[in-house]
Structure formats: structure tokens, C-alpha cells
C-alpha positions as CSV (number, residue, x, y, z in Angstrom):
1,X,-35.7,97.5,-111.2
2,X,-35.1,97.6,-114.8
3,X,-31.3,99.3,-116.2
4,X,-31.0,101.2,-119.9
5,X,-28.2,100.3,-121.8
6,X,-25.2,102.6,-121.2
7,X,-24.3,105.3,-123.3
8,X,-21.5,108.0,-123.6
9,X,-21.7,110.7,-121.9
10,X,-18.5,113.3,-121.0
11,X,-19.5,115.7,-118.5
12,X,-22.9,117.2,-117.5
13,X,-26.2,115.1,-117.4
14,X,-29.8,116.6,-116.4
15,X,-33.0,115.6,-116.2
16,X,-35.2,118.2,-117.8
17,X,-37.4,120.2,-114.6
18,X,-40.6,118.9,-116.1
19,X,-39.1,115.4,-116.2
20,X,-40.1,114.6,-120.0
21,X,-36.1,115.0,-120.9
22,X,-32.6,114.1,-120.5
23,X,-29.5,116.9,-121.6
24,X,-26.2,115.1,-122.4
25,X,-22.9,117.0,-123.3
26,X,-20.5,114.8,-125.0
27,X,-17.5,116.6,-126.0
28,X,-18.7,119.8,-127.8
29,X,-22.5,118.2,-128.9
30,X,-25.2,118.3,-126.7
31,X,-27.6,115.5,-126.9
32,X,-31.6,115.9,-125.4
33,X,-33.3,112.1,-125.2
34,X,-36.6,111.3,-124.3
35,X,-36.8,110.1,-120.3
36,X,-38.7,106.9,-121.1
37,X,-37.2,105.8,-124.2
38,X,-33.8,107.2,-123.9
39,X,-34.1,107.8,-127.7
40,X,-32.3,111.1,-129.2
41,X,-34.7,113.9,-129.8
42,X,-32.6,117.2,-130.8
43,X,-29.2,117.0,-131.3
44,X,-26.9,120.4,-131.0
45,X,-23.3,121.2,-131.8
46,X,-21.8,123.8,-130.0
47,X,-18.5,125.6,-130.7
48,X,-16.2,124.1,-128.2
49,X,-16.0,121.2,-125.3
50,X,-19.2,121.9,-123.2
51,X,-18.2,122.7,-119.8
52,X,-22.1,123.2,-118.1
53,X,-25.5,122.7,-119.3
54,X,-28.5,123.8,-117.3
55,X,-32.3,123.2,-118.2
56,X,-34.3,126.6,-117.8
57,X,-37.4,126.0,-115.2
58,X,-40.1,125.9,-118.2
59,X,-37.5,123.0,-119.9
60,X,-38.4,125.5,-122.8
61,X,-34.2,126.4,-123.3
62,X,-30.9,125.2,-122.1
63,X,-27.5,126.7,-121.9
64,X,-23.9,125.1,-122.1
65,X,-21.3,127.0,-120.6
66,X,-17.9,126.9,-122.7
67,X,-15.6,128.3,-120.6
68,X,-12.5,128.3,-122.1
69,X,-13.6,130.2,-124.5
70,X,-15.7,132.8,-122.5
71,X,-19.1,131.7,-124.0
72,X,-22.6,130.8,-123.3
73,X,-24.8,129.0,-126.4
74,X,-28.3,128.7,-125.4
75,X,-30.9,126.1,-127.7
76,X,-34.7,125.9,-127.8
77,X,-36.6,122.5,-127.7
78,X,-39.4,123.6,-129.9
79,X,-37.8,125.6,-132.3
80,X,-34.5,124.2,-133.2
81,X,-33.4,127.1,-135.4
82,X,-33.4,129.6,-132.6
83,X,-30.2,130.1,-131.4
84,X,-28.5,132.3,-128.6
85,X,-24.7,133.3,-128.0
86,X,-22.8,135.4,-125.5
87,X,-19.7,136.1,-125.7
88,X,-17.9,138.1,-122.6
89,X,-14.4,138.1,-124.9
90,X,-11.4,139.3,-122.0
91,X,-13.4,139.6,-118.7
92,X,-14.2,135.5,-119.3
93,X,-17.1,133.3,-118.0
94,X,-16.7,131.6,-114.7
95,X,-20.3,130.2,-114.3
96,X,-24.2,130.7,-115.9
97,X,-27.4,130.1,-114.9
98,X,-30.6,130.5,-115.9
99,X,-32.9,133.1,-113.9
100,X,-36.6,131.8,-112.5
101,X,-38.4,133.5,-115.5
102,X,-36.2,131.2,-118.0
103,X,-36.0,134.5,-120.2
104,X,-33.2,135.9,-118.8
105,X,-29.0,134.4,-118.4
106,X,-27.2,135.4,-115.6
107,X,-23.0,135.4,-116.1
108,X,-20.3,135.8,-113.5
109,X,-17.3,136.6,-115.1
110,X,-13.8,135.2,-114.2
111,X,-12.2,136.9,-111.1
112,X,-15.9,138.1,-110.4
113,X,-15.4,141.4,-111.7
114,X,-19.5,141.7,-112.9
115,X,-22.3,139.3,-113.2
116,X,-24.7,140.2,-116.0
117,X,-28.2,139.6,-116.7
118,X,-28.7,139.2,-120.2
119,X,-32.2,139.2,-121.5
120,X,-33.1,137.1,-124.6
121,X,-36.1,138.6,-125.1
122,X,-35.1,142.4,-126.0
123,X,-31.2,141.3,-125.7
124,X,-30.6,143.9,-123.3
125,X,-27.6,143.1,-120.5
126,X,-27.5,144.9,-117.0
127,X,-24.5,144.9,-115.1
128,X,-23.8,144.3,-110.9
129,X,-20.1,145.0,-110.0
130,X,-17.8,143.1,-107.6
131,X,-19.8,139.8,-107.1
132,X,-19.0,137.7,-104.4
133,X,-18.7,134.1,-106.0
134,X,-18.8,132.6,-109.0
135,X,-21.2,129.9,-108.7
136,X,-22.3,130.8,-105.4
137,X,-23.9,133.4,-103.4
138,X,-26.9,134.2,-105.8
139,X,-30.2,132.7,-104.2
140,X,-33.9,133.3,-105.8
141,X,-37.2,133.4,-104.0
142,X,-39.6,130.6,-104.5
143,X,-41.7,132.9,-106.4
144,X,-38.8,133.8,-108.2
145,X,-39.9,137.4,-107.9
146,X,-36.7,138.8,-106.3
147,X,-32.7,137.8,-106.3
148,X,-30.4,138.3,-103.9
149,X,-26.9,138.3,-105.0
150,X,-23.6,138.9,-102.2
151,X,-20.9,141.3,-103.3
152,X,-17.6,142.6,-102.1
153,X,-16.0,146.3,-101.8
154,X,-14.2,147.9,-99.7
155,X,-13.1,144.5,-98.0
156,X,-16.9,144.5,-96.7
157,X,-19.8,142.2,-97.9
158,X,-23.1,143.0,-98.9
159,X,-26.0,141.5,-100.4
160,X,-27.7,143.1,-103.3
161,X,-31.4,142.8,-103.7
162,X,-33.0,142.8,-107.4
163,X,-36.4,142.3,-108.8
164,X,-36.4,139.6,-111.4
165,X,-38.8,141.7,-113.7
166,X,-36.8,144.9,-113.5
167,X,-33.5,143.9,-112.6
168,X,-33.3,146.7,-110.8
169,X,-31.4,146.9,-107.1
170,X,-34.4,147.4,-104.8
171,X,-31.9,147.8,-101.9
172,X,-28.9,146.9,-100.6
173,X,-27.5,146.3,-96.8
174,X,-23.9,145.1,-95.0
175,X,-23.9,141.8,-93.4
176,X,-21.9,141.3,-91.0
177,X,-19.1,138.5,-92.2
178,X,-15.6,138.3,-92.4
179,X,-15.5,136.7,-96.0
180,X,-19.4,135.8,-96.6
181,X,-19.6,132.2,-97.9
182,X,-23.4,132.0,-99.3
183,X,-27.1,133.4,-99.3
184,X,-29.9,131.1,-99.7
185,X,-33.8,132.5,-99.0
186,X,-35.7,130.6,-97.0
187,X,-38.8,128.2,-98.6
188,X,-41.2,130.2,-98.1
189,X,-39.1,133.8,-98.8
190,X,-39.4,135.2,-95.6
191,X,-35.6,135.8,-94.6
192,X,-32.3,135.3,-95.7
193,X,-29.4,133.0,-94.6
194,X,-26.1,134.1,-94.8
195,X,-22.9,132.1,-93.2
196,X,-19.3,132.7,-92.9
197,X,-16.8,131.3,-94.6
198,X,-14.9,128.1,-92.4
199,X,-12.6,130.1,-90.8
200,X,-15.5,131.8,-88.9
201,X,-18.0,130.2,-87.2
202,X,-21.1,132.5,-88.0
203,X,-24.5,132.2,-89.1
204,X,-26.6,134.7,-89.8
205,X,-30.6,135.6,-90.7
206,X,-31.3,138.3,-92.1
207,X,-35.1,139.7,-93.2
208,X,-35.4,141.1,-96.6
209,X,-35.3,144.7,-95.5
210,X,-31.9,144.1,-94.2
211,X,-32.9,143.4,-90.5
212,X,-30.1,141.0,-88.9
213,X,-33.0,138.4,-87.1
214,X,-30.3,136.6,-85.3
215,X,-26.7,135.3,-85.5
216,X,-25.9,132.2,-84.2
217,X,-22.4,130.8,-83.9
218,X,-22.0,127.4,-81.8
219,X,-17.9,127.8,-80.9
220,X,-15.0,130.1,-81.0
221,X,-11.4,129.2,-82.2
222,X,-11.9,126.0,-84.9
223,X,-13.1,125.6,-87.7
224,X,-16.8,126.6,-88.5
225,X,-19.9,126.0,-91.3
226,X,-19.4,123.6,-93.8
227,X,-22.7,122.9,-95.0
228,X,-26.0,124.4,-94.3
229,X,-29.8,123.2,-95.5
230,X,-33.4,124.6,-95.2
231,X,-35.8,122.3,-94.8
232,X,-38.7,122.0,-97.5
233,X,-41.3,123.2,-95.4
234,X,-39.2,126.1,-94.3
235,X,-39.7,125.7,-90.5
236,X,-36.0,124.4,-90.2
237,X,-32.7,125.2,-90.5
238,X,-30.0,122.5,-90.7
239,X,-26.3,123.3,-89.8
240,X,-23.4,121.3,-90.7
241,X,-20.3,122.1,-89.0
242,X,-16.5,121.0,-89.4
243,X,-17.1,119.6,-85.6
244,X,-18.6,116.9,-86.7
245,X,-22.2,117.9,-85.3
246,X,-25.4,118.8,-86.6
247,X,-27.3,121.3,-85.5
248,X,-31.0,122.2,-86.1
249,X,-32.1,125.8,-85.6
250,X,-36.6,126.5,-85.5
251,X,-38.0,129.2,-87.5
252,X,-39.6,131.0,-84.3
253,X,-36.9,131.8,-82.3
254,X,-33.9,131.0,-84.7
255,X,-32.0,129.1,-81.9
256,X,-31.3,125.1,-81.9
257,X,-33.8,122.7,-81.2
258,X,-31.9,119.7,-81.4
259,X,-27.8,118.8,-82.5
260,X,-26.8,115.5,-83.6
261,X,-23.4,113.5,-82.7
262,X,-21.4,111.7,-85.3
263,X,-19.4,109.5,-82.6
264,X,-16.9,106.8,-84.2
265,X,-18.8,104.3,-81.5
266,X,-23.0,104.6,-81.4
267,X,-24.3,102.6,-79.1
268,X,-28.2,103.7,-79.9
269,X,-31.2,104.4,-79.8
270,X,-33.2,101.1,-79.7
271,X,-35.3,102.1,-82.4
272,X,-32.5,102.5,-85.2
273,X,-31.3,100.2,-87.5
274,X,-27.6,99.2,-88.7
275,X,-27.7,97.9,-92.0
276,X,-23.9,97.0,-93.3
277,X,-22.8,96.1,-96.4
278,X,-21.3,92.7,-96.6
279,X,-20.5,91.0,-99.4
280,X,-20.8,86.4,-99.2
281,X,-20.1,84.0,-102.1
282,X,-23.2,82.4,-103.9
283,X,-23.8,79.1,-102.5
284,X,-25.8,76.3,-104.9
285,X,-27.8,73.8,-103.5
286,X,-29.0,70.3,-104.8
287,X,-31.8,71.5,-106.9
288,X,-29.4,73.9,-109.1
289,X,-31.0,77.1,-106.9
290,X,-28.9,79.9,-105.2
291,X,-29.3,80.3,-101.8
292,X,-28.9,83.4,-99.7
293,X,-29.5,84.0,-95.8
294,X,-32.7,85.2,-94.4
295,X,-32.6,88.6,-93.9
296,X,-36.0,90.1,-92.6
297,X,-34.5,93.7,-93.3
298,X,-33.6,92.9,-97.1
299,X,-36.5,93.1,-97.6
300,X,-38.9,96.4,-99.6
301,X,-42.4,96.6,-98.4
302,X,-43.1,93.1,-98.1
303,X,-40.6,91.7,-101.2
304,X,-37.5,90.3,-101.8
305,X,-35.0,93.1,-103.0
306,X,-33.8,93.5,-106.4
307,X,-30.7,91.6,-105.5
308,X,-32.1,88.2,-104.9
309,X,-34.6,88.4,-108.2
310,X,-31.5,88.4,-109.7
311,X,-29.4,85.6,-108.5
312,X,-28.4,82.9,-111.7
313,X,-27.1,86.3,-113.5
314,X,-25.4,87.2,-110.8
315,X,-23.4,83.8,-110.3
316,X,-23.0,83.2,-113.9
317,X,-21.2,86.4,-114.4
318,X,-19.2,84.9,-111.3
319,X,-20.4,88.1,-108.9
320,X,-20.3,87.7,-104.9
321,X,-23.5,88.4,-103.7
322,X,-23.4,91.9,-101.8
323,X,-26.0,92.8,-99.6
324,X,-26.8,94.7,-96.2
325,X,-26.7,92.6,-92.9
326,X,-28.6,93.9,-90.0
327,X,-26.3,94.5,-86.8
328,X,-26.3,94.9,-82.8
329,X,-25.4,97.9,-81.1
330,X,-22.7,99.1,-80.4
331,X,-21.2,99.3,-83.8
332,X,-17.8,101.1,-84.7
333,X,-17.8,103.4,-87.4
334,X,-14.2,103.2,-89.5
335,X,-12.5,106.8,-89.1
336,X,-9.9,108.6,-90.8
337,X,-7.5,111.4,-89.1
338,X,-7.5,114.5,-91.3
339,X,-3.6,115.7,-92.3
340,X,-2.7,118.7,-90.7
341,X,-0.5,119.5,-93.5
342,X,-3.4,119.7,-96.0
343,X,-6.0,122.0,-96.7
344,X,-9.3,121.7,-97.1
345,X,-9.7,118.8,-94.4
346,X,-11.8,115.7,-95.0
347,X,-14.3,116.4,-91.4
348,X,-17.1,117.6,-91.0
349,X,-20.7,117.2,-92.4
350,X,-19.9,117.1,-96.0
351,X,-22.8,116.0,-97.0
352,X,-26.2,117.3,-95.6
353,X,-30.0,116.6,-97.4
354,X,-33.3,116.7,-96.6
355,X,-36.1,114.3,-97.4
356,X,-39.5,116.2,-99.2
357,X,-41.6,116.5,-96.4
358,X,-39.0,117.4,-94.2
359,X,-39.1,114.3,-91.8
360,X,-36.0,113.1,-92.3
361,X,-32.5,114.5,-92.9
362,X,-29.5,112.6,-94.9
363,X,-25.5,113.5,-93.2
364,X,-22.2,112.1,-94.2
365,X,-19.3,112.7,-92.0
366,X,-16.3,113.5,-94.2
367,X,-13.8,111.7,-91.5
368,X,-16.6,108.9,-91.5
369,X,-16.4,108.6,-95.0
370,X,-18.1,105.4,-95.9
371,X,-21.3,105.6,-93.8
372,X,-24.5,107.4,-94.1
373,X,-26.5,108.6,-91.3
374,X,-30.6,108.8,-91.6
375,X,-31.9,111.3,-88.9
376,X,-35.7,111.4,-87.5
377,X,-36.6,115.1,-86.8
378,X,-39.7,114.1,-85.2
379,X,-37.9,111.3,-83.1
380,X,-35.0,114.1,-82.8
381,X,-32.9,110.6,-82.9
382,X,-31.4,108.4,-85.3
383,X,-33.5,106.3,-87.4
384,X,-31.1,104.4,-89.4
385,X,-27.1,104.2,-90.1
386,X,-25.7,102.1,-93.5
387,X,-22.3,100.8,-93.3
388,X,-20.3,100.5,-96.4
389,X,-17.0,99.2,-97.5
390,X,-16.1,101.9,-99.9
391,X,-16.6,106.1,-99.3
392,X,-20.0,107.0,-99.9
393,X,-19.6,109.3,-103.3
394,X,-23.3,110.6,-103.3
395,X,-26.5,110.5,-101.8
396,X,-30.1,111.6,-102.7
397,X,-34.2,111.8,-101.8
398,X,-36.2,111.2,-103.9
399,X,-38.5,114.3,-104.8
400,X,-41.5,112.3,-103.9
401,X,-41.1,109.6,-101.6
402,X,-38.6,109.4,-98.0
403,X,-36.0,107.2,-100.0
404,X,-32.4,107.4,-100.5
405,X,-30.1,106.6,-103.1
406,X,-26.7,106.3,-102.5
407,X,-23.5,105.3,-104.9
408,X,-20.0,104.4,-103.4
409,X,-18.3,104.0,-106.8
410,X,-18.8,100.1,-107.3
411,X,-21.1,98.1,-109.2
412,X,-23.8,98.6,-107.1
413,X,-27.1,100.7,-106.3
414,X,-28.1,101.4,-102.4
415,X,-31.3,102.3,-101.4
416,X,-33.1,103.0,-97.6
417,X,-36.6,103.8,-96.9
418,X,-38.3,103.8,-93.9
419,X,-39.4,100.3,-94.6
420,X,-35.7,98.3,-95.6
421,X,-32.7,99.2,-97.2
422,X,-31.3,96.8,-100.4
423,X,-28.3,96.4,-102.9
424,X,-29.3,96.4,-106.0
425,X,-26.4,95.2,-108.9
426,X,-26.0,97.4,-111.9
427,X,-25.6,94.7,-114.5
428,X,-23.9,96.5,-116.9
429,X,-20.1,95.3,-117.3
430,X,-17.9,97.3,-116.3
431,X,-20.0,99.9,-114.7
432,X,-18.9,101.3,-111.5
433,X,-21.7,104.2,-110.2
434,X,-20.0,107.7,-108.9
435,X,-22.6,109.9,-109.5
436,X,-26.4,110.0,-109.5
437,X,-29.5,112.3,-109.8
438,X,-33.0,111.6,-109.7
439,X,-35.8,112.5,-111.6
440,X,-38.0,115.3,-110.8
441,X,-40.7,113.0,-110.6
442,X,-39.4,110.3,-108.5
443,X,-39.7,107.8,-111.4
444,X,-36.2,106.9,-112.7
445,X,-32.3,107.8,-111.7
446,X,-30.0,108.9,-114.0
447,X,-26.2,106.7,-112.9
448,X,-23.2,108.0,-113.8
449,X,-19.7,106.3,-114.7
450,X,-16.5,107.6,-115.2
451,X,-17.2,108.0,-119.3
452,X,-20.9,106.7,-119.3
453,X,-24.1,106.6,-118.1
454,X,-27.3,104.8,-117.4
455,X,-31.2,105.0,-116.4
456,X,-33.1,103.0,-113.9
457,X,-36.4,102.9,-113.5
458,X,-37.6,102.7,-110.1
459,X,-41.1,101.3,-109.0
460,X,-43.4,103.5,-107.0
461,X,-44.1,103.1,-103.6
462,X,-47.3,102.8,-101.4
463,X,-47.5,105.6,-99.1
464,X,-46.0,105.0,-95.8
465,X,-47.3,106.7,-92.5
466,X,-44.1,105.6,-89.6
467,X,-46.6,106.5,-87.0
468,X,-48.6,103.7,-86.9
């Protein structure tokens, strides 16, 4: 894997949807590079610290949200001297985004009192009251015909449905929640999902006509949804709860196929793999060469990982050699208690993803903080578990390929796929890795530090069939 030099970066970084481009804010300029050779191509100054920048779908425009002082400055990529401002003055801007026809801005202002379309091509606004959330609770359909935005009156919550060429409200129906927590359409736009918020276990499908399909709720009395994820294909539902179980609902019948343990002790199945991250001093033998242990899992589709390609600039720079070590079953999984006396407990599936073709699915348990869990749906078991010294800080798929990177806020890169998993260094000094996003296209990774950031480009892979 080859690394970019680092560069300065303060806030929000994208990669552009059709993957030609890389947004930057740093402080109040906002800074568009080319993917491959990370070389500036438009530079724009906005009017304050940028807060939020979003790419529109076409990568046509972007917006950077300035918050604090209620504005929105949108930029073109091919016409430089087009320029757009909103300003919301007293009612504020608590969040923007950019609607599926990249012609139109959608603001919620601060204590949700509207959310307003604002249209940049006749610069004409239309206005929908009482909005649930912020940055939440506003869903699309894949054809990005229609929108479905949740608000709130009369201590009751509804959801609102628009047409994205209109913007008219083609209807509008109660749900049935106690403080509704999101919407998100399904894949392929045939119903709606609507869950509670954690202090009520609920989940809810709804059909765009305002039909309730079915409402699901696995326990009374404790704590409920934390996270919740369709699948790609659209044929499952994924529910993370504060239990510390997964469970996965079909699109037939809407009930659960399948629910997934996070126990402190796994003792199985056969078939997984443990890989956990160890970390050994380099040892030199006669002939001036480092030596590692043989490790038949370190391994990526036949080669040595990136970590021992790299082993003379590792030991000069006077670096341990980190790497994952395959283990037996059982193996314990370091816990941490919640505090009762503190809200917003760390439990519960935190973190919940789903690889592209919907094989696989990616948990972390938030009391479990430092391991990541790799689930077969077609297995309906667990097909691998990494172990790591530090908290896990993110996790992604790659848009193409069943791989995962992962980041726990050192110096290093972690990556599975059904094939291995590896450690790869990030030998940039100084760099310690708390963030990452992938490109659309599956062909670099954007790594983020505390003030900086990098690009790595990673190498293709053969296509893999687990069947045979």
C-alpha cells in the first residue's frame, strides 16, 4: 500500500460521489484536490470557520454549513464564479444537505422550528413546520423521487411525504412512537422504517401510503434501538439494540430470522477466526534481515501483508512490530461496566454496517469496545472476530469488495477480508488514525488525524466466491 504525504485539514473531509475529488475545510477555506494526485484544483474562501461540507450527488456543487453564523455558501466545480448564499438570520441553521436532484438545499433551522427547501435554480424556498430532528429523520428514495421527512405537533409524530420535483406534501400519516428517533426507506423504496427513541423499544414498518406493515419490539422495561441498518439488497433489516444483541428481521414477513450474541466469552463456531492484535519486538538475525513468526493468517490472497514488506523502516524508526495472531477458542473479550450515573451508556451495538452485497454485516459492542465482530448472514454465524488493544474508533466496507477497514486511533491501519486480516503501519510520524472513509470506488481511503490527513491507495482484489 502506498501513503500521501499528510496535509492540514480542520474539520470535514469527502470524497467527491463520482470519486474524481477530495473537499477539505480548513478553517474558513475550502480546498477541492484531485483523488489521484492530491494536487489543489479550486480553492474557496468562505465567510467564517466551515462547520459541514457535503458533495451534491452529480459532484457538480458543494455546500459548507457555517453555523455560527446561520449560513449556507454553496460553490460550483466548473464555474468558479457561481456562487450561492443562504442566510436564515434569527431562526439559525442547525444542519444542510443537499436533496437527490443536487439543485435544491434543504435547511433545518436551530430548535427545528422549519426545514426549508431552497431551490438554486428559480431561488424559490418552501417551508415544512415543526421538523423532528436536525440532522436526522429525513430519508430519500433511491430514485430520489420522493422525501420523507418526521415532524412533531401536538406531542404526536408524523411523517411527511414530499415529491422531490414539486416539493409538494403528497400525504401525511401518524406513526405510532413515543418520541420517533429516525425514518429511512428501504433500498428498493417499498416501505418505510421508523424506530423509537432508546427509551422505547419499538420498530416499526410502515408502506408509503401510511399502512403500519408491522411493529416489532423484542423486550419491555430496558433500554431499546440503538442502531438500525437495511441491507443493500433490501431483503434485510438489521437491529442493533442496547442488549447487546443483533437482530435480523426478512423482508416477507417482517419478523426475525436470526439474532446474534455479543457474549464476553465465545467459544465458537469452528469455522471462525480470532485474529488479535499483538504487538513483538523486531528480532535481527545473522544475515542483517528481520525476522517475524509464521503466520498463515497474515497473510492477503496468497502474499505477505503490508507490514512485513516493510520491515528495515519499521526497525530503523525503532517501531515494534504489530500484527494479528491467530487464536483458539474460547477467547475472552475485555468488557467495561457502563456508569449508572451517566447518561448515554457505552452498551449496545454502536456500531452496525453492512458489506455491498449484503453477505456480511460489521457490529461493535459499545461495552466491548476494542473488538470487531464480522457476521455471515448466509452461515447465520460468526465468521470472524479481531481483537485489539485500543477501542475500535471506526469501521468501514469497502463499496466494492467484502473488506473492512478499521482505525483504533494508533499508528496503524486494520484490514479483514474473507481471505486474512493484516496491520498495516501508517508511516507518517506522528500520525495516529481516528477517522476514515473510503472512496466511492473502492480504490483509495481517506485517514484522518487529529489536525491532518492522508490517502492510501489500496490494491484491487481478485474476486472471491467463499463457497467453494
Amino acid at each position: 500500500m502506498e501513503f500521501s504525504d499528510a496535509y492540514k485539514q480542520t474539520g470535514s473531509c469527502f470524497f467527491s460521489p463520482n470519486a474524481r475529488y477530495l473537499a477539505v475545510a480548513v478553517d474558513y477555506r475550502l480546498v477541492i484536490r484531485d483523488v489521484i494526485t492530491l494536487q489543489v484544483v479550486q480553492l474557496y474562501s468562505c465567510l467564517d470557520k466551515i462547520n459541514y461540507i457535503e458533495w451534491a450527488l452529480d459532484s457538480e456543487y458543494i455546500l459548507c454549513g457555517l453555523y455560527k453564523r446561520a449560513m449556507v455558501q454553496a460553490w460550483s466545480l466548473s464555474k468558479p464564479e457561481w456562487t450561492c448564499k443562504i442566510d436564515e438570520g434569527p431562526a439559525g441553521i442547525g444542519h444542510a444537505r443537499w436533496s437527490p436532484d443536487s439543485r435544491h438545499i434543504i435547511t433545518t433551522s436551530d430548535f427545528q422550528l422549519r426545514l426549508t427547501v431552497w431551490s438554486l435554480v428559480n431561488t424559490a424556498c418552501i417551508h415544512v413546520q415543526w421538523p423532528k430532528h436536525a440532522s436526522k429523520a429525513v430519508s430519500f428514495t433511491q430514485d430520489g423521487k420522493f422525501a420523507a421527512i418526521a415532524t412533531r405537533r401536538d406531542c404526536k409524530d408524523f411523517v411527511n411525504l414530499l415529491s422531490c420535483h414539486t416539493w409538494e406534501v403528497m400525504g401525511t400519516f401518524s406513526v405510532d412512537t413515543v418520541d420517533l428517533a429516525d425514518v429511512e426507506w428501504s433500498p428498493n423504496d417499498s416501505a418505510i422504517v421508523i424506530w423509537d427513541s432508546p427509551l422505547e423499544y419499538k420498530v416499526l414498518i410502515y408502506s408509503p401510503d401510511g399502512r403500519c406493515l408491522f411493529k416489532y419490539q423484542a423486550y419491555e422495561n430496558g433500554l431499546g434501538v440503538k442502531t438500525i441498518a437495511w441491507s443493500p439488497c433490501g431483503q434485510f433489516l438489521a437491529v442493533g439494540s442496547y442488549d447487546q444483541i443483533l437482530r435480523t428481521l426478512n423482508h416477507l414477513t417482517w419478523k426475525p430470522f436470526a439474532e446474534f450474541v455479543h457474549n464476553t466469552i465465545v467459544r465458537g463456531p469452528a469455522s471462525a477466526v480470532v485474529f488479535k492484535e499483538v504487538e513483538e519486538p523486531w528480532q535481527l538475525d545473522m544475515s542483517g534481515l528481520y525476522l517475524t513468526d509464521d503466520n498463515p493468517h497474515d497473510i492477503q490472497n496468497g502474499e505477505p501483508s503490508e507490514v512485513k514488506l516493510d520491515l528495515k523502516e519499521n526497525a530503523a524508526e525503532g517501531h515494534s512490530r504489530v500484527h494479528y495472531k491467530v487464536v483458539e477458542f474460547p477467547v475472552s473479550i475485555p468488557s467495561q461496566k457502563p456508569r449508572p450515573d451517566k447518561p448515554n451508556p457505552k452498551q449496545g451495538i454502536g456500531l452496525l454496517a453492512w458489506s455491498k452485497d449484503s453477505h456480511y454485516l460489521l457490529t461493535r459492542n459499545d461495552n466491548m469496545p476494542t473488538a470487531l465482530w464480522i457476521w455471515d448472514i448466509c452461515r447465520l454465524e460468526l465468521a470472524a472476530l479481531l481483537v485489539h488493544k485500543d477501542p475500535i474508533c471506526a469501521a468501514s466496507w469497502d463499496p466494492i469488495y467484502p473488506r473492512v477497514a478499521l482505525c483504533t486511533g494508533s499508528s496503524h491501519l486494520y484490514m479483514w477480508t474473507p481471505s486474512g486480516a493484516y496491520c498495516v503501519n501508517v508511516p507518517l510520524s506522528q500520525f495516529f488514525v481516528s477517522d476514515l472513509k473510503w472512496n466511492p470506488d473502492g480504490t483509495s481511503l481517506l485517514l484522518k488525524d487529529r489536525e491532518s490527513f492522508c490517502c492510501t491507495f489500496v490494491p484491487m482484489l481478485p474476486d472471491l466466491n467463499d463457497d467453494e
